[in-house]
N, C-alpha and C positions, 0 to 999 in steps of 0.2 A: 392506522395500521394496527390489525393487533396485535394483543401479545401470542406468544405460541406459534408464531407463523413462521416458516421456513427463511432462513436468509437471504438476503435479496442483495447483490452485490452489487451499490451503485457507486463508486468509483474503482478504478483498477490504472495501477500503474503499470503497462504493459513495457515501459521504456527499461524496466528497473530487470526483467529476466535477459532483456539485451545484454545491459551493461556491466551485469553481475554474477557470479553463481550462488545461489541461494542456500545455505548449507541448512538453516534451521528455520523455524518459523515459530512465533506466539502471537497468542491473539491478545489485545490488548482493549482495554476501556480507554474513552477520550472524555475529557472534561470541555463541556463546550457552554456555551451562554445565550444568552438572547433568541434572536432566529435563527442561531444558524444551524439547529436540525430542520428546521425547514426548507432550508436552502442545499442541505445534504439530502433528504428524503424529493428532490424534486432532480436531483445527483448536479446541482452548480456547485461542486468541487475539484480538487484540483491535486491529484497527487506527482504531478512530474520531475519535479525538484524538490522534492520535501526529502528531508531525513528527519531521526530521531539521534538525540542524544542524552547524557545521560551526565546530570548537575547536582551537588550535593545529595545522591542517593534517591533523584528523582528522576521519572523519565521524561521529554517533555522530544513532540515534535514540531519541528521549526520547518516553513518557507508552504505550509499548506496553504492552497488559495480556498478560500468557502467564499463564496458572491454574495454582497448584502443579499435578504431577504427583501423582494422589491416590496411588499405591505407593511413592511418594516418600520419603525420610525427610528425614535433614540435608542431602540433597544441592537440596532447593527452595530459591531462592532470592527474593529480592523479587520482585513481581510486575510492577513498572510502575519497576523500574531501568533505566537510560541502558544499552544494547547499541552497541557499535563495528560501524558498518560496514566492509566491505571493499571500498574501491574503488581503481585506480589513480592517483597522485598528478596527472596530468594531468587527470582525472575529476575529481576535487578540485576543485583550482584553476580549471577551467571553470567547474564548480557557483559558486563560490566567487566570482566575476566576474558572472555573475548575481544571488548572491541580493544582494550590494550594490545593485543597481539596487531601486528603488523599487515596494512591489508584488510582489514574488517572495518565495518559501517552495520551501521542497522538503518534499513529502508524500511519506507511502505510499503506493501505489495498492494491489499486492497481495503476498501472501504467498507460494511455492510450492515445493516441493522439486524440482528441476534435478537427474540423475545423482547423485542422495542426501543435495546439499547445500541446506540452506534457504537460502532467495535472498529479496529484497526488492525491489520495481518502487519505485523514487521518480520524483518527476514534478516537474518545475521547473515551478511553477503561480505564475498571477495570480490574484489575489482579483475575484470576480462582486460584483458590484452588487445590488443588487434587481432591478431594472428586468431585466437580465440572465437570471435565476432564471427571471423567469415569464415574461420571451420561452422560455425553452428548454423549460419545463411547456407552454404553449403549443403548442411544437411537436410533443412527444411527443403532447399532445392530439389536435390534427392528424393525423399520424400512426396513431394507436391507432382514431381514428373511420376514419380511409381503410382499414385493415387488416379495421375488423369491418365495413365496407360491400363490401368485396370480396368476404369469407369468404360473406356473406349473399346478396349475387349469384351466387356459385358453385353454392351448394346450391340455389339456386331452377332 
């Protein structure tokens, strides 16, 4: 792939705008090894359960699955090992002042290669309710029924 090329979003945590509200977002750089951008550029990644947290003034996110690289040999590595993110130390210490408050997590949202480098969308989220959940099904319901009553007036 080259460089210069527009971003290509090959993993997306769709479970994470369910379960969450998303209040902020950074993009972040991921520290990776052996095959396993080849195994993310073919998208055998895994963002369902992963978060980010944040260790002696580093950021590092945990529970990612990447699939060995099947041509791979000794250079595969564990599949769902802690990866260092790359953010600026004032990034950091923002993050950092949030996720102390009560209720905040830093998720993945998506995955995608930027000018050749894998990148990482985290999202300083609060945790949904229930009640919350099926207001927002609800609204998609809404939605989806306004969308196929339009489409069916048009055709008529």
């Amino acid at each position: 792939m080259a460089k210069g090329q527009e971003d290509k979003v090959l993993v997306q945590n769709k479970k994470a705008s369910h379960d969450y509200f998303i209040e902020e977002t950074i993009e972040a750089g991921i520290v990776l090894t052996g095959t396993e951008i080849k195994s993310i550029r073919h998208g055998r990644a895994n963002l369902k359960d992963s978060f980010a947290k944040i260790m002696d003034g580093e950021a590092f996110l945990w529970n990612m699955h990447i699939s060995p690289f099947e041509q791979g040999n000794r250079h595969n590595v564990d599949p769902t090992r802690s990866r260092k993110l790359l953010l600026h130390k004032h990034q950091i210490f923002k993050l950092m002042g949030h996720v102390k408050e009560k209720g905040y997590a830093l998720v993945p949202l998506k995955m995608y290669i930027k000018n050749g480098y894998a990148k990482v969308l985290i999202g300083l989220a609060k945790g949904k309710k229930n009640y919350d959940k099926r207001q927002d099904l609800a609204k998609k319901d809404a939605q989806r029924e306004m969308a196929r009553a339009l489409r069916d007036r048009q055709k008529s």
